[in-house]
ChimeraX commands (.cxc) that place a marker at each C-alpha (Angstrom):
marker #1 position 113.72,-124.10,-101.30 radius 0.5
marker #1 position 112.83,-125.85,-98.27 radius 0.5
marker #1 position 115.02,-125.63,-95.80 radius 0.5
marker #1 position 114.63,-127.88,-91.98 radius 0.5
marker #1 position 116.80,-126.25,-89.09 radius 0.5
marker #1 position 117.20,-128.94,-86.07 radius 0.5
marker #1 position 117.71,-128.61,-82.49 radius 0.5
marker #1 position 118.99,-132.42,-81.61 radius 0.5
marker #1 position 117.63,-133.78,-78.44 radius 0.5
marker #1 position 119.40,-134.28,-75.27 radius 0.5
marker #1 position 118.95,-138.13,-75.13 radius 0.5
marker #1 position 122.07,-139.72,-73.92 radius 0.5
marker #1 position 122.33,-140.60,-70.00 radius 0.5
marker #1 position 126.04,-140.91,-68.06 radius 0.5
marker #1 position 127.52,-137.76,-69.24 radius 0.5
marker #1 position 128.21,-134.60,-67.50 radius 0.5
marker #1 position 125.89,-132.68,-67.87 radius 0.5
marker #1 position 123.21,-135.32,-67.64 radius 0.5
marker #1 position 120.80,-134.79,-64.49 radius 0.5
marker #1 position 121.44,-131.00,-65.40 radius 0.5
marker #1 position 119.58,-130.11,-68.11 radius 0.5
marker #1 position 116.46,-127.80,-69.03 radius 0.5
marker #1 position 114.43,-127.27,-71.68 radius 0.5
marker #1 position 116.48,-125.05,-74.11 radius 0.5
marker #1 position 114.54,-122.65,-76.44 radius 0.5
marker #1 position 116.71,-123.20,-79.77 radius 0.5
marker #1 position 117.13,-119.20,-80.74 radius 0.5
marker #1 position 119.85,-119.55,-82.54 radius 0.5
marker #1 position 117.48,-121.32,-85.18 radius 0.5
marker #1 position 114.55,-118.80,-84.50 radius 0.5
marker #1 position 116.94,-116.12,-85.45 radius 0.5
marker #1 position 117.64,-117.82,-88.79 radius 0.5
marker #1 position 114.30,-118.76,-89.54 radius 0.5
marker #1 position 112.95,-115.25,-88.80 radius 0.5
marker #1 position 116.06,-113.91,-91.15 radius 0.5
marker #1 position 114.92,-116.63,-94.22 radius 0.5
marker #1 position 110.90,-115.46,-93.40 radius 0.5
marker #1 position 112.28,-111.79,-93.92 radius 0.5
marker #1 position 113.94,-112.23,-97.28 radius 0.5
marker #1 position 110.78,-114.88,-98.01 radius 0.5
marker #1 position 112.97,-116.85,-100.81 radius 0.5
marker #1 position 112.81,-120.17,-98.93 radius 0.5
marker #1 position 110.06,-122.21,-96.88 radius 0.5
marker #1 position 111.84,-122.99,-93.27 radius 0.5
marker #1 position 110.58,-124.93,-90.42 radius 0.5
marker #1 position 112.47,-125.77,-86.83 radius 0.5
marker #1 position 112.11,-129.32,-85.60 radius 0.5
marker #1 position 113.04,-129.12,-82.00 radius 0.5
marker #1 position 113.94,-132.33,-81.18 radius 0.5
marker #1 position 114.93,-131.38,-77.52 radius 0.5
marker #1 position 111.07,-130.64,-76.45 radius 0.5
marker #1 position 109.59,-133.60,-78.49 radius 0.5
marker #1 position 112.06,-135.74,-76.43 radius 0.5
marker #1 position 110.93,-133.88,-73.26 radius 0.5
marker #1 position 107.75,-134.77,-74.01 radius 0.5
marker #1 position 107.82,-138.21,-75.15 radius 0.5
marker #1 position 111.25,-139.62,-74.40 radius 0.5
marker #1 position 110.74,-142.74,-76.68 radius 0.5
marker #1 position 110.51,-140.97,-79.78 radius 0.5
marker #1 position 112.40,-142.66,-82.80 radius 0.5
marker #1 position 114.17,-140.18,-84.92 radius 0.5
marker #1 position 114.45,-141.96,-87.88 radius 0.5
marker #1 position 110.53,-141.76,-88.34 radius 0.5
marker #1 position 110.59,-138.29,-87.80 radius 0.5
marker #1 position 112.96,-137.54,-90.02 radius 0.5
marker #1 position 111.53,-139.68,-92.83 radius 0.5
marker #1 position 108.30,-136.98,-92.91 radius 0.5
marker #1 position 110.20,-134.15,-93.63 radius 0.5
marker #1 position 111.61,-133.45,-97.44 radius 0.5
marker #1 position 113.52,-130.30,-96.64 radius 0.5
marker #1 position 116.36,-129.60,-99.33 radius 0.5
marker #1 position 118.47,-128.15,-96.88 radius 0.5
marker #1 position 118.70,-129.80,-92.78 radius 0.5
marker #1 position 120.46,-127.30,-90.54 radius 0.5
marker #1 position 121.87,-129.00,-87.40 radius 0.5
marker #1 position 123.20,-126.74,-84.17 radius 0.5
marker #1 position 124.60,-129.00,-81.20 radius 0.5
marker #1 position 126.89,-127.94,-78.44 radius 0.5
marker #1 position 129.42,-130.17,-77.06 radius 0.5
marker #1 position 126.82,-131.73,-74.67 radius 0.5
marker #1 position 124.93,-132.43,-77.81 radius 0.5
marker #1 position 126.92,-133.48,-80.14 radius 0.5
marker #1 position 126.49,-137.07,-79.94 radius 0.5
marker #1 position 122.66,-136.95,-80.58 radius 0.5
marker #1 position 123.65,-134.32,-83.63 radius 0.5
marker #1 position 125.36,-137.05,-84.89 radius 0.5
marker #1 position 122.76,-139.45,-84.56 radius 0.5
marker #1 position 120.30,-136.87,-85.99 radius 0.5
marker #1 position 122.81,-136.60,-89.01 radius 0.5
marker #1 position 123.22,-139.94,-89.78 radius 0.5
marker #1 position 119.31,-140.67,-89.87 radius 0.5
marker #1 position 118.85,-137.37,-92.36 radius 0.5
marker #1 position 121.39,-139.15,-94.88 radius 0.5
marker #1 position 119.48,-142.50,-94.43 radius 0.5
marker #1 position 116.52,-141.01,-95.52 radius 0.5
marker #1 position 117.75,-138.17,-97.74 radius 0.5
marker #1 position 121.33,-139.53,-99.02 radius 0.5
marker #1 position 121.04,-136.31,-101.81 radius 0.5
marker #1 position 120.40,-133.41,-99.12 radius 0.5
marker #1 position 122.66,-131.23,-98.10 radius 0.5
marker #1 position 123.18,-130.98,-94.36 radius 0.5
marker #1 position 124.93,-127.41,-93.01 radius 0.5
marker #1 position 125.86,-127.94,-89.12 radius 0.5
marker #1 position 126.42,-125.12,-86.84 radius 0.5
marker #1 position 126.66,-124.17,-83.50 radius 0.5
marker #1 position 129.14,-124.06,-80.72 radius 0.5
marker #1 position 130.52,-127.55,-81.30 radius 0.5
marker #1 position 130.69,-127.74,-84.80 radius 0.5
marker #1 position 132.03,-124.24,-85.18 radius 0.5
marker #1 position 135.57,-125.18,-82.64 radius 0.5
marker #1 position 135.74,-128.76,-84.15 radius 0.5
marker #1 position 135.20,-127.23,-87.94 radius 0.5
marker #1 position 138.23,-129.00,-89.62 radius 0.5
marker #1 position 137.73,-132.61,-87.35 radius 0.5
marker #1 position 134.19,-132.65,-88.59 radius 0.5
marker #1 position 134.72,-132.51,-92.13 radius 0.5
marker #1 position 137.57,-134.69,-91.79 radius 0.5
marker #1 position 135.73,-137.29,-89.83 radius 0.5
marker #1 position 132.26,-137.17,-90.26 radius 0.5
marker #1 position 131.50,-137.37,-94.28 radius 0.5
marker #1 position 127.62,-136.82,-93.79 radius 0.5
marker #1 position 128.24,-133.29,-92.83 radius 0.5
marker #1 position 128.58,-131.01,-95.99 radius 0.5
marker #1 position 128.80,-127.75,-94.70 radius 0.5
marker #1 position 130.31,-126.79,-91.24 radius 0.5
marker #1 position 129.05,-122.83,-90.94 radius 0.5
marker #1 position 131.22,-120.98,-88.44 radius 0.5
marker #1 position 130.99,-118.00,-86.31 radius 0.5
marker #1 position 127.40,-116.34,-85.87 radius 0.5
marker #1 position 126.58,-117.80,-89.47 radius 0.5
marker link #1:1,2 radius 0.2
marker link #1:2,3 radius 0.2
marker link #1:3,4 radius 0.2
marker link #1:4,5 radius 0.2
marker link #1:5,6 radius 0.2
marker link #1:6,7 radius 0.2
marker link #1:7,8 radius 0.2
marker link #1:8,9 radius 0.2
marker link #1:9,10 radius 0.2
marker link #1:10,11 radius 0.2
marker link #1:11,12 radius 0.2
marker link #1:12,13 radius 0.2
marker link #1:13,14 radius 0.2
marker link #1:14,15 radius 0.2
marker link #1:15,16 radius 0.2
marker link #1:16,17 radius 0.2
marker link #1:17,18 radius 0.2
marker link #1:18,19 radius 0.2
marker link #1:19,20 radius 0.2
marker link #1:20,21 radius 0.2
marker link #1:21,22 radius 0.2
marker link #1:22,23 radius 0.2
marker link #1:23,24 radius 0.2
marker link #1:24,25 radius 0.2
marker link #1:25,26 radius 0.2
marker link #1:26,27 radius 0.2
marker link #1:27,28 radius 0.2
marker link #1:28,29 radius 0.2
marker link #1:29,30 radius 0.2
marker link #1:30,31 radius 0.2
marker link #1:31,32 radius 0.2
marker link #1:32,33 radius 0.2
marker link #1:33,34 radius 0.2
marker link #1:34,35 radius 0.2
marker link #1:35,36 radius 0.2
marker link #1:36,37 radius 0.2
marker link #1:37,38 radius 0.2
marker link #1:38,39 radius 0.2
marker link #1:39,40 radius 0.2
marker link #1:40,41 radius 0.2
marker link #1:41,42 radius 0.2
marker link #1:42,43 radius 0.2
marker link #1:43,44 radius 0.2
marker link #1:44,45 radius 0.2
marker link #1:45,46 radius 0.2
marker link #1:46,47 radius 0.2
marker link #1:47,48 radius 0.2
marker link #1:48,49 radius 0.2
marker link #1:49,50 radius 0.2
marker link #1:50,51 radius 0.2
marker link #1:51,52 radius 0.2
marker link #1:52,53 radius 0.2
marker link #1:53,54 radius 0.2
marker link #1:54,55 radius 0.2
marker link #1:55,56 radius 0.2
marker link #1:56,57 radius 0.2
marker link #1:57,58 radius 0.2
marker link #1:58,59 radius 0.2
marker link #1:59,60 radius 0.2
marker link #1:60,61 radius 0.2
marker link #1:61,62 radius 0.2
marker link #1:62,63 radius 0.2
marker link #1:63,64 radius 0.2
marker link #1:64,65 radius 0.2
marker link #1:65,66 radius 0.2
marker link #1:66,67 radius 0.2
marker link #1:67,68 radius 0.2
marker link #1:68,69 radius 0.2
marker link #1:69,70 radius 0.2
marker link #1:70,71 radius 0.2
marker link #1:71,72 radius 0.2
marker link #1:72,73 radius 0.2
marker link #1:73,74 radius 0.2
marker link #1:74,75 radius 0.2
marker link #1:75,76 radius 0.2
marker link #1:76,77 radius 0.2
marker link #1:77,78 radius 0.2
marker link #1:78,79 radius 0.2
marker link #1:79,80 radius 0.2
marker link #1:80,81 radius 0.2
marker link #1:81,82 radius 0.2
marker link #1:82,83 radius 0.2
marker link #1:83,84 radius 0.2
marker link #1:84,85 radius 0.2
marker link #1:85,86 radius 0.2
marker link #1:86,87 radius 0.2
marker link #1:87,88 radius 0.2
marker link #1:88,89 radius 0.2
marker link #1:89,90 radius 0.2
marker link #1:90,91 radius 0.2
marker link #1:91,92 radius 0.2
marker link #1:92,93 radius 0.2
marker link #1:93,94 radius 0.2
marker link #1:94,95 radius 0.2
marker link #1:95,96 radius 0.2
marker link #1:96,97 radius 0.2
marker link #1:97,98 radius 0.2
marker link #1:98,99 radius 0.2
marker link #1:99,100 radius 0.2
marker link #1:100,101 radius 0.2
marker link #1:101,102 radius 0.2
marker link #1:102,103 radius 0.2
marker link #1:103,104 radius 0.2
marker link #1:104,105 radius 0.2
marker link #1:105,106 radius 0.2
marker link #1:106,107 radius 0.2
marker link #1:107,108 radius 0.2
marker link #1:108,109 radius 0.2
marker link #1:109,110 radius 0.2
marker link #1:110,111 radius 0.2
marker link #1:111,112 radius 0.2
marker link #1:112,113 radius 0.2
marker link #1:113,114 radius 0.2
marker link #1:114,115 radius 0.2
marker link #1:115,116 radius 0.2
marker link #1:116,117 radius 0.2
marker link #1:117,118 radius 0.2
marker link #1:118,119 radius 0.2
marker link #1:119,120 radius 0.2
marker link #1:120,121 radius 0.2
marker link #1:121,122 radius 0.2
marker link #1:122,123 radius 0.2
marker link #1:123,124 radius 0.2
marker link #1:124,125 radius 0.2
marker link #1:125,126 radius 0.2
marker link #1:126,127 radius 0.2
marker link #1:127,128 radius 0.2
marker link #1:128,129 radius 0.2
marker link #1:129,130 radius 0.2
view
């Protein structure tokens, strides 16, 4: 199984935190990926959309995501972040209306019951340290 975990990037100007942010290692997804290499059942990559962004701050998502077939796309975001997880959701289930998408994280994890309510592209909400 192939499985895609994603760090969204930190795109969106005006809000609070904006003007205060730093590149962010994702290692809440390293953690999971080195668990999944461990047990070697599943193929799992980390797209760190925070450091392409960094990089080149044009960068489309949707094209990104269209290169990746993954059967499973994990998606942390904090509440800082949530906004571009969205995003980032919405242009998985464009390309890949069949895939299961599992968000985590400290956003998803307090708004749990709100996101499954109100966002039907999210399947799984995983909560606590996963």
């Amino acid at each position: 199984m192939k499985i895609l975990l994603i760090q969204p990037a930190k795109t969106r100007d005006g809000s609070s935190a904006s003007g205060h942010w730093s590149l962010c290692r994702p290692y809440s997804l390293l953690y999971l990926k080195s668990y999944l290499d461990i047990i070697g059942k599943h193929s799992c990559e980390i797209l760190d959309l925070e450091r392409m962004f960094l990089e080149q701050p044009n960068i489309d998502i949707s094209n990104i995501i269209s290169t990746y077939n993954a059967d499973i796309f994990g998606v942390t975001a904090t509440t800082s972040t949530r906004n571009e997880a969205y995003d980032t959701i919405l242009a998985i289930k464009q390309m890949h209306p069949n895939k299961l998408v599992i968000v985590g994280g400290v956003h998803f994890m307090n708004c749990d019951i709100d996101t499954l309510e109100n966002i039907p592209e999210v399947d799984i909400v995983v909560r606590g340290e996963g």
